[in-house]
C-alpha positions as CSV (number, residue, x, y, z in Angstrom):
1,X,0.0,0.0,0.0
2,X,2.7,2.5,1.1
3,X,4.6,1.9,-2.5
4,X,0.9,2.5,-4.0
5,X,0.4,6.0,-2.0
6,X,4.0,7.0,-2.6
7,X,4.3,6.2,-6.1
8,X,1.0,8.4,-6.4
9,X,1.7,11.1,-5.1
10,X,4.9,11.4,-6.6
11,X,3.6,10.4,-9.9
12,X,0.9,13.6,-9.6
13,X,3.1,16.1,-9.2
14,X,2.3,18.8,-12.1
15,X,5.6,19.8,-13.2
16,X,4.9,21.4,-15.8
17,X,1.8,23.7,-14.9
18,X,3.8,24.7,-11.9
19,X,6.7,25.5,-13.4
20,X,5.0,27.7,-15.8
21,X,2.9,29.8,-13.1
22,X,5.8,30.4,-10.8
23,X,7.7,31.0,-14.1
24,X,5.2,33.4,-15.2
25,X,4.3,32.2,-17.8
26,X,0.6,31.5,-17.2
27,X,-1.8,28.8,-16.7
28,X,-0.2,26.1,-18.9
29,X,-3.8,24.0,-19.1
30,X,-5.0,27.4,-21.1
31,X,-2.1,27.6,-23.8
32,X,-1.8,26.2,-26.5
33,X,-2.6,22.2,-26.5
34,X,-3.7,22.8,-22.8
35,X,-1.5,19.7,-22.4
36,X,1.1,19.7,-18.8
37,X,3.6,18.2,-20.2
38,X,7.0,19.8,-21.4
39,X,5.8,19.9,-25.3
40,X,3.0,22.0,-24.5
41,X,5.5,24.1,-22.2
42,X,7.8,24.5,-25.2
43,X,4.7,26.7,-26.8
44,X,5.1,29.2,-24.0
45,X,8.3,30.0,-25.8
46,X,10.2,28.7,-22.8
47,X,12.7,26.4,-23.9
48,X,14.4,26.4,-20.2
49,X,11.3,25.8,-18.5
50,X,10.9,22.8,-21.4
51,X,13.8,21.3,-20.6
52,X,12.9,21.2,-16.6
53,X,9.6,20.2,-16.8
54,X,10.9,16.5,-19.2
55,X,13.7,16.3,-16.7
56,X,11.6,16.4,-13.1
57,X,8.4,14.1,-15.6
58,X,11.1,11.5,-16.0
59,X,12.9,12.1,-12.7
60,X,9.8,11.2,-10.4
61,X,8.7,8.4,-12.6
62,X,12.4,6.6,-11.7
63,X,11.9,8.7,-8.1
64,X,8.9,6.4,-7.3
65,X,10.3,2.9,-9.1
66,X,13.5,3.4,-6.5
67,X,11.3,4.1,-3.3
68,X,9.1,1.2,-4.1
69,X,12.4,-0.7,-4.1
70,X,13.6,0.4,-0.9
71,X,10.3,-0.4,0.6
72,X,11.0,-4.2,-0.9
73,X,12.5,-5.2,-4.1
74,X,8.7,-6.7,-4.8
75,X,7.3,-3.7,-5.1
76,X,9.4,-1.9,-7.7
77,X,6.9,-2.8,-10.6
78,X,3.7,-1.2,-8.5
79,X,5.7,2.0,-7.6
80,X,6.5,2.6,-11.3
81,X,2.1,1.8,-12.2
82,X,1.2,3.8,-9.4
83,X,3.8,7.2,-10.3
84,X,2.2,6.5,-13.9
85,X,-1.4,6.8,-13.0
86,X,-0.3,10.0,-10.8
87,X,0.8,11.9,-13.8
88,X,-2.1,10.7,-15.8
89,X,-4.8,10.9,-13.8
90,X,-3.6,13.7,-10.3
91,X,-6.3,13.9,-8.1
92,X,-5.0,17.6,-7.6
93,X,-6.3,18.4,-11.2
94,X,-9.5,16.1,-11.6
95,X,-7.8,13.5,-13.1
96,X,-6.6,15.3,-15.8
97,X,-3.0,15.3,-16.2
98,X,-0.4,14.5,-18.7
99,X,-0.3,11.6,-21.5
100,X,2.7,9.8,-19.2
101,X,5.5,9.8,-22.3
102,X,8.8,11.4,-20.5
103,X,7.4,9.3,-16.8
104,X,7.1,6.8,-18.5
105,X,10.8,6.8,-19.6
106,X,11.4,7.2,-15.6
107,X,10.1,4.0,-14.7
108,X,11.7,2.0,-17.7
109,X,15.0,3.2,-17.0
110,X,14.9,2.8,-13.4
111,X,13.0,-0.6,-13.7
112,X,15.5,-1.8,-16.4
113,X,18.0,0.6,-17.7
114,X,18.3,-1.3,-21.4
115,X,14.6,-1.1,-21.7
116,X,15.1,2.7,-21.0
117,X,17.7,3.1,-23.6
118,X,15.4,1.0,-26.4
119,X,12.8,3.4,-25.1
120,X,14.5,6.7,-25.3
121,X,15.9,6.3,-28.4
122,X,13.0,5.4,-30.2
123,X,11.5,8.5,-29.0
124,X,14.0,10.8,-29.7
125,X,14.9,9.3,-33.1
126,X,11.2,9.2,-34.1
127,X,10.4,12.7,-33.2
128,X,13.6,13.7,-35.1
129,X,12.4,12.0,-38.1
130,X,9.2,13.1,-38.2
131,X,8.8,15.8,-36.0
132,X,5.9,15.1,-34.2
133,X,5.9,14.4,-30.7
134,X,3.0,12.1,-30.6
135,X,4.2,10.1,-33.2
136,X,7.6,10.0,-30.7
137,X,6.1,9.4,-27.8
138,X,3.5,6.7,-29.2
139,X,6.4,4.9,-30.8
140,X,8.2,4.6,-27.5
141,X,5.7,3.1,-25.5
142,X,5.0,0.3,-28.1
143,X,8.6,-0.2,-27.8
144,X,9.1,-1.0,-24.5
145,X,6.8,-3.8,-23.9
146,X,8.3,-5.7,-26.8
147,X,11.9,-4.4,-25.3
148,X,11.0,-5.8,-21.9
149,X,10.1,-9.1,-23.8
150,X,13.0,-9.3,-26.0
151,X,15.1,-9.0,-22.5
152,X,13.4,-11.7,-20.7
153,X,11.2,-9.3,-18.3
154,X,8.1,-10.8,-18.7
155,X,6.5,-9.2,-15.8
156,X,7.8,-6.1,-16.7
157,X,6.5,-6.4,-20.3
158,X,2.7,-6.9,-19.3
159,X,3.1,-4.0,-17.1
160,X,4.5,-1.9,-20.3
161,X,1.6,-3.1,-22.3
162,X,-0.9,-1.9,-20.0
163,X,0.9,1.6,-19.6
164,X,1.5,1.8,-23.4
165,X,-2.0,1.2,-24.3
166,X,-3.1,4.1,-21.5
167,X,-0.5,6.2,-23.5
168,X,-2.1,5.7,-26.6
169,X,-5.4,6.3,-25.4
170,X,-4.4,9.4,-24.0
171,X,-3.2,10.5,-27.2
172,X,-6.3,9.5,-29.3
173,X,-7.2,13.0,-30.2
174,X,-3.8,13.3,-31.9
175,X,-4.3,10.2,-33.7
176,X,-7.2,11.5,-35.3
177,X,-5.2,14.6,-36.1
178,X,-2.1,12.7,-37.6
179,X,-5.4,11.0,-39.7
180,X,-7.0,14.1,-40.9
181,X,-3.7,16.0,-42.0
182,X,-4.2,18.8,-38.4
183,X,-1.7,17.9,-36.1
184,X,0.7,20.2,-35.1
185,X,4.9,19.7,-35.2
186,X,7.2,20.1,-32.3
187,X,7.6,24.1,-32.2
188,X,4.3,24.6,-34.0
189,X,1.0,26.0,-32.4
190,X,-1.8,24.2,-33.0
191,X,-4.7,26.0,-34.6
192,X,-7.9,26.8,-32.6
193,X,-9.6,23.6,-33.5
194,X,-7.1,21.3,-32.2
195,X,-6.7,23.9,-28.6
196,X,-10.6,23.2,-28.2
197,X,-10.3,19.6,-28.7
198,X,-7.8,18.9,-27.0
199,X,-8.5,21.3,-23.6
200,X,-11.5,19.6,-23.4
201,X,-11.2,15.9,-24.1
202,X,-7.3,15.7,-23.5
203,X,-6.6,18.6,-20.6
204,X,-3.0,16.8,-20.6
């Protein structure tokens, strides 16, 4: 239970929207995407405050994985689902939080570091190819059940499955964005259409 609570509340920790308040910049869940997460803060215009928010979303998501562990070595796998649902779903918000890509590459690398790499560089070297970071951040968390698989983690894979399929569910409105020609590149504003739809079915 304590790994459950723990994980949690680490996991709901809104980086990014308080980074961008105390940073001045505004109340990220009305800006652009309306997204928490450290794309969305890159639309603020700042790149700094980018940059922090990924590194803390990924920090607590191994954060969590690691206390689990210290409670017992048992409990590793729960701490990393439990700092997952935080960030996705933070009570502090109403359950509406971020989409769980960049914590999600928090748990993998502290639950298996090789998974982690597979993970990262999938992400990074889809979003460079294409330029979209849903397309990055959906491509990563396909990857890392099959990773988990491939290294012999079979416990760890189902628990990647689950977590990838929430990630993709989160990011259904892009997916019908990427399908209808509308969704916006890394850097690029998306037009009022996509801010409505989004804000309201995907606050994160």
């Amino acid at each position: 239970m304590a790994a459950l609570v723990l994980g949690y509340l680490l996991g709901s920790i809104p980086f990014g929207l308080l980074l961008t308040r105390f940073g001045g910049a505004g109340d990220l869940r009305s800006i652009g995407s309306g997204n928490i997460g450290a794309t969305n803060v890159l639309r603020t215009g700042r790149k700094g405050l980018a940059a922090l928010t990924l590194i803390l979303d990924v920090a607590k998501g191994a954060f969590a994985v690691m206390v689990a562990r210290r409670i017992g070595p048992d409990y590793a796998l729960l701490g990393g689902l439990a700092a997952f649902l935080g960030h996705c779903y933070p009570v502090w918000l109403r359950f509406h939080g971020g989409k769980g890509v960049a914590t999600l590459l928090g748990i993998a690398l502290a639950l298996s570091w090789p998974v982690g790499l597979v993970y990262a560089i999938v992400w990074l070297g889809v979003l460079a190819l294409f330029r979209y970071s849903s397309v990055g951040g959906m491509a990563a968390a396909v990857s890392a059940p099959v990773a988990a698989a491939l290294w012999g983690e079979f416990e760890m894979a189902i628990l990647f499955l689950a977590l990838g399929l929430i990630v993709l569910w989160k990011h259904r409105a892009n997916i019908e964005r990427l399908l209808s020609g509308d969704e916006p590149r890394v850097g690029q504003r998306p037009n009022s259409n996509s801010d409505q739809g989004e804000s309201v079915g995907q606050n994160g």
